[in-house]
DRENSEDO-133974 format. One record per residue: x, y, z of N, C-alpha, C in turn. Coordinates in steps of 0.001 Angstrom, whole numbers, padded with zeros to 6 digits, always signed. Layout:
<rs>
XYZXYZXYZ...
</rs>
This chain:
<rs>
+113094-007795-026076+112451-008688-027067+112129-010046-026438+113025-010359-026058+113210-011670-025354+111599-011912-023675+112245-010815-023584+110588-010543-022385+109612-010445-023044+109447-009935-023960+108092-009594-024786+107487-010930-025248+108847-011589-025875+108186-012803-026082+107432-014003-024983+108442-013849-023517+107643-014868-022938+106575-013948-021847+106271-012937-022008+104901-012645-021778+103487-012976-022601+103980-012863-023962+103225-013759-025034+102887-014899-024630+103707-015534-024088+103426-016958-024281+102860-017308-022508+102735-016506-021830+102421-016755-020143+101071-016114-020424+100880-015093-021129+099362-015265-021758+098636-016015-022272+099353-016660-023394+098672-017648-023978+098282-019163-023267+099090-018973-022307+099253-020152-021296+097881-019958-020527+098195-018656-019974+097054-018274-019251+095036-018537-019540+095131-018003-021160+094064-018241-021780+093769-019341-021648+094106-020275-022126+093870-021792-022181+093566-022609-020927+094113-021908-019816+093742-022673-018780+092338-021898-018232+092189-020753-019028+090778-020129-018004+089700-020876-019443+090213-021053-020378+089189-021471-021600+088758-023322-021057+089791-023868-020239+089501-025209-019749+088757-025263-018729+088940-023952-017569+087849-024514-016871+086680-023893-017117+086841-023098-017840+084945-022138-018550+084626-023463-018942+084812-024197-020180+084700-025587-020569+084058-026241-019414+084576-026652-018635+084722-027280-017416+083085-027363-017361+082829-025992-016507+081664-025414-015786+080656-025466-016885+080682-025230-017993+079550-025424-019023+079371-026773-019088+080209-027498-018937+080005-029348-019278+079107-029842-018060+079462-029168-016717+078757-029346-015829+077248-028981-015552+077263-028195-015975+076009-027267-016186+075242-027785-016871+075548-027702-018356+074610-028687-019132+074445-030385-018804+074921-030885-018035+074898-032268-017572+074051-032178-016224+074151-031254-015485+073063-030838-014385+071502-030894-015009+071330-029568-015703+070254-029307-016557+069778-030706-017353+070800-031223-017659+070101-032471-019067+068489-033336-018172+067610-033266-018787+066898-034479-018394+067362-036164-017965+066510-036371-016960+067313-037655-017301+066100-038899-015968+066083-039976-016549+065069-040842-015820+065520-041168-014562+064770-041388-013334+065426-042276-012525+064023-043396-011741+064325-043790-010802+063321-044682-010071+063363-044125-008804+062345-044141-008047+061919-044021-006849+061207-045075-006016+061633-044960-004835+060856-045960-003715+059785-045576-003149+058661-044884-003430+057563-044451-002304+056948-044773-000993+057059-044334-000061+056366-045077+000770+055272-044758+001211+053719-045440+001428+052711-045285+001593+052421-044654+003023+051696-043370+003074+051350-043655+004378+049774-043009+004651+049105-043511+005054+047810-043696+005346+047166-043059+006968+046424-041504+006678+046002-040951+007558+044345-041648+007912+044269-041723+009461+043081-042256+009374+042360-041439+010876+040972-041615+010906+040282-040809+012068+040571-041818+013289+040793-040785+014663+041335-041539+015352+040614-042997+016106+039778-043180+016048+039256-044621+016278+039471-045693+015209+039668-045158+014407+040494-046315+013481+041732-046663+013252+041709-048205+012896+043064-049102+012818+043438-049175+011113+044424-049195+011113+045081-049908+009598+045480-051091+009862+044500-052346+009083+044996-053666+009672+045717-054441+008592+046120-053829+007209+046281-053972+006156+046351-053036+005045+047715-053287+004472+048260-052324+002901+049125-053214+002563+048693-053308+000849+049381-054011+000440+049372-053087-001426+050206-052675-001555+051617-052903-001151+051592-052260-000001+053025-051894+000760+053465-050483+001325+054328-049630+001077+054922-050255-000170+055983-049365-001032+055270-049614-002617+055540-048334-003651+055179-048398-004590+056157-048312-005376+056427-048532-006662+057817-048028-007518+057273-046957-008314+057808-045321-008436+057866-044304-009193+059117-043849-010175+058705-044402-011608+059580-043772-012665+059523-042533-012856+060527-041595-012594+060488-039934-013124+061154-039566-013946+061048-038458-014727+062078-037819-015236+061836-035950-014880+063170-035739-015273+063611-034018-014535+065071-033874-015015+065242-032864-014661+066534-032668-014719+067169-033420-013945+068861-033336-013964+069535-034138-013019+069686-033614-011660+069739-032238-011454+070264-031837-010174+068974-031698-009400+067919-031840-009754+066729-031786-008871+066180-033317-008735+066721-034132-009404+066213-035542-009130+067105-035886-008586+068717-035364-008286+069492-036183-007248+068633-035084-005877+068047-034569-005716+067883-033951-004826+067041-034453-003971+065964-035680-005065+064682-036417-004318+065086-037806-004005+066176-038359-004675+066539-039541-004307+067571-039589-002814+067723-038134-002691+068029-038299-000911+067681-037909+000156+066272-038183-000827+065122-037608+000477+064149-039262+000593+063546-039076+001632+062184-040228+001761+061111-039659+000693+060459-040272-000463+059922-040054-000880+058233-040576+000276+057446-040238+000149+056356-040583+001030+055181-039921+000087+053998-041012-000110+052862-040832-001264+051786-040765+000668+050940-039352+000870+050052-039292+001755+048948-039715+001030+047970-040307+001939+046519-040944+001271+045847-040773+002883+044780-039447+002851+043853-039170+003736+042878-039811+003797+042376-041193+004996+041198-041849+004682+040367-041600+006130+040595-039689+006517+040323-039722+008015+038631-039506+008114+038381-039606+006607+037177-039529+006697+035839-040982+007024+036735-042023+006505+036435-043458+006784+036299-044074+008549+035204-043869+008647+034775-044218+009997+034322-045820+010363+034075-046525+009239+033363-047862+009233+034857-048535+009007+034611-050640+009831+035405-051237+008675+035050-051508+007416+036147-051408+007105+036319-052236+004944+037603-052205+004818+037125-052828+003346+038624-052657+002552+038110-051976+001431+039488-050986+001264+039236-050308-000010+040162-050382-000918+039997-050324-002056+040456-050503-003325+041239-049002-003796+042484-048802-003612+042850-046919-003700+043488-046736-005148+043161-046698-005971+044085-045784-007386+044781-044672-006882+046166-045200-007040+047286-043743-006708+047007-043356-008339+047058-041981-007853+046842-040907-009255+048557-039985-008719+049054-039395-009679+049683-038871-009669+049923-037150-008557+048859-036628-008638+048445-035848-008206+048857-035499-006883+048502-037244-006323+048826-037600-004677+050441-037391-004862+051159-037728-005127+052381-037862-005331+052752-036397-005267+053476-035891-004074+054028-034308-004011+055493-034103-004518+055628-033869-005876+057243-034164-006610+056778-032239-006763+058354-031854-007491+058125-030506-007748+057487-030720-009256+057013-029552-009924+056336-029543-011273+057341-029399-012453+058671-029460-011980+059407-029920-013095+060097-031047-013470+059352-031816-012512+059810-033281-012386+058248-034285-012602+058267-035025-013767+057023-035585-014586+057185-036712-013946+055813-037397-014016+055894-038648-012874+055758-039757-014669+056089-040517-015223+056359-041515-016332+055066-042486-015854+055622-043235-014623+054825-044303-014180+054979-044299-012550+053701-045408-012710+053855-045737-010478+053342-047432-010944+054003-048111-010051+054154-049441-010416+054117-049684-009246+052909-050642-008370+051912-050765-009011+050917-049276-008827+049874-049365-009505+049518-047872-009387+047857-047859-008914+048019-048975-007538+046685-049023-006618+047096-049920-005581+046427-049290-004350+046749-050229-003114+045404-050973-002954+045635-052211-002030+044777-052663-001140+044815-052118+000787+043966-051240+001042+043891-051232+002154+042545-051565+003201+043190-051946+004355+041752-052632+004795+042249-051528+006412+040581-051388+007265+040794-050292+007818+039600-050956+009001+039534-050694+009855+039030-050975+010998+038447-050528+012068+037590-050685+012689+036774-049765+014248+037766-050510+015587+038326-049314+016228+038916-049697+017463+037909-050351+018749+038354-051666+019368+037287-051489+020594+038332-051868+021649+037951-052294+022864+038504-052656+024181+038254-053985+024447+039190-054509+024975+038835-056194+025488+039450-056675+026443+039195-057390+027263+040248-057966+028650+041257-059410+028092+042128-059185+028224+042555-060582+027694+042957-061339+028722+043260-062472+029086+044090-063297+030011+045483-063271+029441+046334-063241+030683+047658-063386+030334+048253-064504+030687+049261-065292+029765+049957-066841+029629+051059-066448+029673+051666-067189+030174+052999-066865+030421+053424-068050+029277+054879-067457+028972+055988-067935+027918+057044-068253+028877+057865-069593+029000+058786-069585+029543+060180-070391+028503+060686-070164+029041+061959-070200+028178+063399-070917+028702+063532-072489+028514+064594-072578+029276+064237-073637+030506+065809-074113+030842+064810-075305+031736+065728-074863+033250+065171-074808+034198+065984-075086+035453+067003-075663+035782+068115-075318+036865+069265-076171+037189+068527-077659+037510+069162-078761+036856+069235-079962+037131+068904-080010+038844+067863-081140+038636+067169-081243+040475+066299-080519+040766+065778-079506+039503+065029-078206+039974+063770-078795+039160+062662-078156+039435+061231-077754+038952+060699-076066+038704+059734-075822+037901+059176-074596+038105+057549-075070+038635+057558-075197+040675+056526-075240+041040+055209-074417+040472+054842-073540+040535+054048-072547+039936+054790-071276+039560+053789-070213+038555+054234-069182+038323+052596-068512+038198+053007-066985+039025+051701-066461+039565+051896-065032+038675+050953-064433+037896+050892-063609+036786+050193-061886+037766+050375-061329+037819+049961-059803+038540+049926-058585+037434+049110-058270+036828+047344-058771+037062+047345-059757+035910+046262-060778+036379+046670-061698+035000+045904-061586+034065+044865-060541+034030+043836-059864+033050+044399-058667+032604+044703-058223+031450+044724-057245+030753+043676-056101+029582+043738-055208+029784+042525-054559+028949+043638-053913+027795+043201-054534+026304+043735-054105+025222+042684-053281+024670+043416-052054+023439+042705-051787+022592+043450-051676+021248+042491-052226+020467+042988-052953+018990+041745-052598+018147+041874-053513+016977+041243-053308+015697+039990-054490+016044+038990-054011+015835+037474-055026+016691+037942-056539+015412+038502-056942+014489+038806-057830+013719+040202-058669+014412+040723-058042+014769+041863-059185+015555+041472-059126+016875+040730-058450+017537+040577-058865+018895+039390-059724+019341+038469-059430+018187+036726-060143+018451+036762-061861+019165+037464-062183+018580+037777-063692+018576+038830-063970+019516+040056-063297+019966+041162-063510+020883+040555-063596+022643+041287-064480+023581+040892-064385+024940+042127-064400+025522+043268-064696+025002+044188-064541+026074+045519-063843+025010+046266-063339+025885+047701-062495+025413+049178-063334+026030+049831-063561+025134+051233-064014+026239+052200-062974+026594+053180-063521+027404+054302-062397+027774+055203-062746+027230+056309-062312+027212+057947-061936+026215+058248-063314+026905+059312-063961+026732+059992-065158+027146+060516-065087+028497+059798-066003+029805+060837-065548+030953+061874-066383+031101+063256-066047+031157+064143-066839+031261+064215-067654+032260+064275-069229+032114+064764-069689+033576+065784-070701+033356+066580-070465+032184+067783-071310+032672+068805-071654+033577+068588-072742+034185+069724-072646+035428+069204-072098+036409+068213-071622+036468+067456-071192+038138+067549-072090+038737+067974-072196+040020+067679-073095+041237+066613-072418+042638+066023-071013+042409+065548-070088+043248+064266-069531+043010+063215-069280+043639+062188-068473+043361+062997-067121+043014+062052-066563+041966+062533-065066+041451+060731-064093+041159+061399-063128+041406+060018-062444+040665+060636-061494+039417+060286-060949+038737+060174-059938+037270+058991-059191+036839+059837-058481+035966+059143-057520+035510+058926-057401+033709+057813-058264+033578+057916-058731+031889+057255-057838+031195+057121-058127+029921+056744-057099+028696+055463-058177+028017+054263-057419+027244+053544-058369+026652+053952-058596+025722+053706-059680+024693+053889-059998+023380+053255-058604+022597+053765-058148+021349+053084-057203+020843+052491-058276+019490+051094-058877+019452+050729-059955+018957+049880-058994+017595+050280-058029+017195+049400-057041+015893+050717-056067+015969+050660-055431+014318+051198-054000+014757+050769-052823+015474+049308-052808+015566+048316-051860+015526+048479-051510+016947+048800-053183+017591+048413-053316+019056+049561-052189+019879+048968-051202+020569+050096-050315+020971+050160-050313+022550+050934-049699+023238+050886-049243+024864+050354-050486+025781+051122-051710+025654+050665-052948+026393+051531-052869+027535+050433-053180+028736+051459-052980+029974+052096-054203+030624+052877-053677+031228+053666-054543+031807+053054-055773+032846+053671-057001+033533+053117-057612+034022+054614-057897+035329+053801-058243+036186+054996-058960+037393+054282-060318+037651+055805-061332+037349+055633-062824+037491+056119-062832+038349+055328-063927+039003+056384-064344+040275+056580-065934+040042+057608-066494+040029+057983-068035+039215+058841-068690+040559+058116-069890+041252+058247-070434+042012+058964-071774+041476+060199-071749+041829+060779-073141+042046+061481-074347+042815+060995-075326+042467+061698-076137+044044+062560-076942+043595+063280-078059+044126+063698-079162+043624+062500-080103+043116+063350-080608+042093+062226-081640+041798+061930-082790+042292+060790-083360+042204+060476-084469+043717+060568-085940+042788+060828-086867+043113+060811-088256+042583+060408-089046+043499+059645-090317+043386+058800-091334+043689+060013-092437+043827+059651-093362+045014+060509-094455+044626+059859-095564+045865+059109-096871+045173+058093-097820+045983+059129-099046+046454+058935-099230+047553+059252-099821+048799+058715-101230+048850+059095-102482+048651+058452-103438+048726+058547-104436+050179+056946-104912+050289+057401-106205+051662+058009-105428+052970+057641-104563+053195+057728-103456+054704+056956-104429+055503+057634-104712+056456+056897-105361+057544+055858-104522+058456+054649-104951+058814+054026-103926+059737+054275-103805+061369+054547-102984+061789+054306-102803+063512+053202-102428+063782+052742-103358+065229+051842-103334+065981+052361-102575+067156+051771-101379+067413+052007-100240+068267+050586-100631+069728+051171-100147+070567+050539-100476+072157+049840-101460+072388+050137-102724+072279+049793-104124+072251+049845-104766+073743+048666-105026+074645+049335-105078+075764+049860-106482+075931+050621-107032+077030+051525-108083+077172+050493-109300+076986+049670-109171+077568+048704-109796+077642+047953-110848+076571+048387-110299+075600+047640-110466+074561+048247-111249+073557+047816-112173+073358+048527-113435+072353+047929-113741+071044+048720-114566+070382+047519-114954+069339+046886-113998+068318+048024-113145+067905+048191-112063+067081+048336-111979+065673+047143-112022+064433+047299-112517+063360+047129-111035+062402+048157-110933+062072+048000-109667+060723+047732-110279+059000+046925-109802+058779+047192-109818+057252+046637-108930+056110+047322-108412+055305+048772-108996+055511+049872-108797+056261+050875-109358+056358+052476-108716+057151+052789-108096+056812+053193-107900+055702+053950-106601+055042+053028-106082+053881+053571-104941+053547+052825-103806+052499+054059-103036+051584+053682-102518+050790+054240-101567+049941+054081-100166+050193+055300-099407+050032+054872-098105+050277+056160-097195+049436+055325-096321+048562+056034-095590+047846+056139-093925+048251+057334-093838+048091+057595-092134+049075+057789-091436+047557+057844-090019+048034+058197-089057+047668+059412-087906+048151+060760-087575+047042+061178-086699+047451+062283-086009+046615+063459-085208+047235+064155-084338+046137+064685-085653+045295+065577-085543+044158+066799-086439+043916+067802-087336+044505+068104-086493+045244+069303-086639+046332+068727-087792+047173+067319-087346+047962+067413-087900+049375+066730-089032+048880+066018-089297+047391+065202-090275+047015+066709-091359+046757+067772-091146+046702+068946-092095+046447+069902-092248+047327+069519-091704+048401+069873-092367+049993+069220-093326+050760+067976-092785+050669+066945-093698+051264+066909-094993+051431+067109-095710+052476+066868-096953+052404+065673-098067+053025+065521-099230+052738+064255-099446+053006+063920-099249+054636+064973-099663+055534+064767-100029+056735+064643-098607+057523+064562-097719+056478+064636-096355+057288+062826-095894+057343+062044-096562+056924+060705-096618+056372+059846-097680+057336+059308-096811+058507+058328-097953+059396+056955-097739+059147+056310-098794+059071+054758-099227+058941+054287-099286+060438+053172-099026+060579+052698-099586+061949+051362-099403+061861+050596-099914+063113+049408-100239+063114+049146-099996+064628+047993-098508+065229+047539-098682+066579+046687-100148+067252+047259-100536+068245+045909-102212+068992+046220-101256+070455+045861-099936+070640+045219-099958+071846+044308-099821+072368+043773-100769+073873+042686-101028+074165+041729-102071+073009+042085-102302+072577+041626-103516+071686+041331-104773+072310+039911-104974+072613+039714-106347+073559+039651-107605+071905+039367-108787+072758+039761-110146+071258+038687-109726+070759+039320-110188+068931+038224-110011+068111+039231-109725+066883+038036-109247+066067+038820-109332+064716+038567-108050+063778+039293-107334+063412+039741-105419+063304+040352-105433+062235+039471-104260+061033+040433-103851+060055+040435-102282+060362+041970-102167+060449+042634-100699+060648+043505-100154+059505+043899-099310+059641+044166-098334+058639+045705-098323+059392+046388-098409+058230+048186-098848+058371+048807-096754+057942+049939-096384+058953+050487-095046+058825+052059-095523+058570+052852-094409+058244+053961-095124+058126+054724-093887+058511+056170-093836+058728+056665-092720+058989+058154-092802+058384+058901-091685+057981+059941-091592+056802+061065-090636+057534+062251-090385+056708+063416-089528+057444+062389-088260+056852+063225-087612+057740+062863-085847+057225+063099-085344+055855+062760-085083+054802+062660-085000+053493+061756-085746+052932+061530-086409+053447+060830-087860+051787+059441-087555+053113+058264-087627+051826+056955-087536+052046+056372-089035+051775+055574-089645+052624+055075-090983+052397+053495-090702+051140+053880-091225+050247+052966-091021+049177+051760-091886+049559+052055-093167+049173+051179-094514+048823+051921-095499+050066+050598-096441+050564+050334-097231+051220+049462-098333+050626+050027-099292+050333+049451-100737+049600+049112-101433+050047+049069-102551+050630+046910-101638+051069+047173-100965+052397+046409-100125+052138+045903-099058+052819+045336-099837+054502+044509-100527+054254+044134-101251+055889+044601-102758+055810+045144-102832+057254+045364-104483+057385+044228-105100+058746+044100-106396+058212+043181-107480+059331+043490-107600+060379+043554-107504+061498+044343-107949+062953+043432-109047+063878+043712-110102+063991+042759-111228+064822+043589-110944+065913+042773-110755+067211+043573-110928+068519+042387-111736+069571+043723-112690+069992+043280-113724+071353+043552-113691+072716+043163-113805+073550+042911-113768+075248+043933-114796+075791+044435-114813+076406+045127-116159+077390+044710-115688+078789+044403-116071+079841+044458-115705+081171+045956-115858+081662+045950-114874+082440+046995-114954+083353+047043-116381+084310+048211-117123+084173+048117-118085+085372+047414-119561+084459+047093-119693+084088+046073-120885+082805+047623-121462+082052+047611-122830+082529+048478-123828+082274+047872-123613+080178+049306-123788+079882+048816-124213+078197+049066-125435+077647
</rs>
């Protein structure tokens, strides 16, 4: 008796738990099945014949309200939704004005499209041509202290693009990616990338810089340098310069421009073979090894020269 009874009741136990999850699976089921709204992101994409550019869409995403069941609309929200628009027939530029219709929109047929927000693009479309551009360099960054970037030499520095005949008609030159030169103290060469200056603009080739740098040079003027008179024979007296002294401003790195001192800096002036008389010559000067003689103030000096005889009481 006693068994009889709790088999009764391990049945009844039993029932109830297969009646909860039948429950279960029907609640699910009908909550799958139920209709139900959601939103979508579309994204535009625009087939075109191959000489043409897309230089413009606006939008490029659309918003699509749907409704469907639930288990087939979670099915599209984890997918890319993508609205195709064939314009490979459009050979000219324009802009065209596109009404998305539903139609375009590839959803399954048990899923109703509500709305498309907005529900027309602006696209503008273009004839491809070819053009040479000049290439500019971008630099980026300054040299180690004491340094310069003497020149920088571009290989090839003409480029042939092809683009949309509306952004290129009017363009003449292209730049390159940023070349770094912080802290260089050295000539370097590289291997740069062009600016990609459009989206459209595709397959831009590469360029080799070559970026020359030196120390940097500084100026520093010399005042009241006395002049020398170079091969003067003994003979010769009565020797009038003017002026005596001159100015002269050098050139050179940092360093050697703040060593330099004046007396290291000679002026001079050739008198050979020079019989008496009165001579404007052209003044040279000569410097330590580093520093370049820039400027000479003035440039020619006067020289009066007089005779004495040998032996002639004065």
């Amino acid at each position: 008796m006693i068994k009889t009874i709790k088999n009764i009741i391990f049945h009844n136990f039993f029932v109830k738990i297969i009646i909860v999850i039948l429950s279960t699976i029907i609640w699910f089921t009908v909550k799958m099945e139920e209709d139900v709204t959601y939103q979508l992101n579309a994204q535009i994409n625009v087939k075109l014949a191959n000489n043409m550019f897309l230089t413009e869409i606006k939008p490029q995403k659309v918003k699509i309200i749907a409704i469907g069941r639930r288990n087939a609309m979670k099915y599209l929200t984890e997918k890319k939704t993508i609205i195709n628009l064939d314009l490979s027939s459009k050979i000219e530029t324009q802009k065209i004005n596109h009404h998305l219709s539903k139609a375009e929109i590839n959803l399954p047929p048990e899923i109703f499209i509500k709305k498309i927000e907005p529900d027309f693009v602006e696209i503008k479309i273009d004839k491809g041509i070819k053009k040479s551009l000049i290439v500019k360099e971008v630099v980026q960054g300054n040299p180690a202290p004491g340094y310069m970037v003497k020149k920088i030499t571009i290989t090839p520095n003409v480029v042939e693009v092809y683009g949309p005949e509306s952004v290129l008609k009017e363009k003449k030159y292209i730049k390159t990616k940023p070349i770094l030169i912080n802290g260089m103290n050295k000539s370097f060469t590289q291997r740069v990338e062009l600016e990609q200056f459009h989206r459209s603009i595709k397959n831009l080739p590469n360029v080799n810089v070559y970026v020359i740098i030196e120390q940097s040079l500084k100026e520093k003027t010399f005042k009241d340098i006395p002049i020398q008179i170079i091969n003067l024979p003994e003979n010769k007296k009565d020797i009038k310069l003017k002026p005596s002294s001159v100015n002269v401003t050098v050139e050179g790195s940092e360093t050697a421009i703040q060593t330099i001192k004046q007396e290291d800096i000679i002026v001079y002036l050739h008198a050979t073979n020079l019989p008496d008389g009165k001579y404007e010559l052209p003044l040279s000067a000569i410097a330590p090894k580093g520093i370049k003689i820039k400027r000479i103030e003035p440039k020619i000096a006067e020289i009066s020269i007089g005779l004495i005889n040998i032996g002639e009481n004065p």
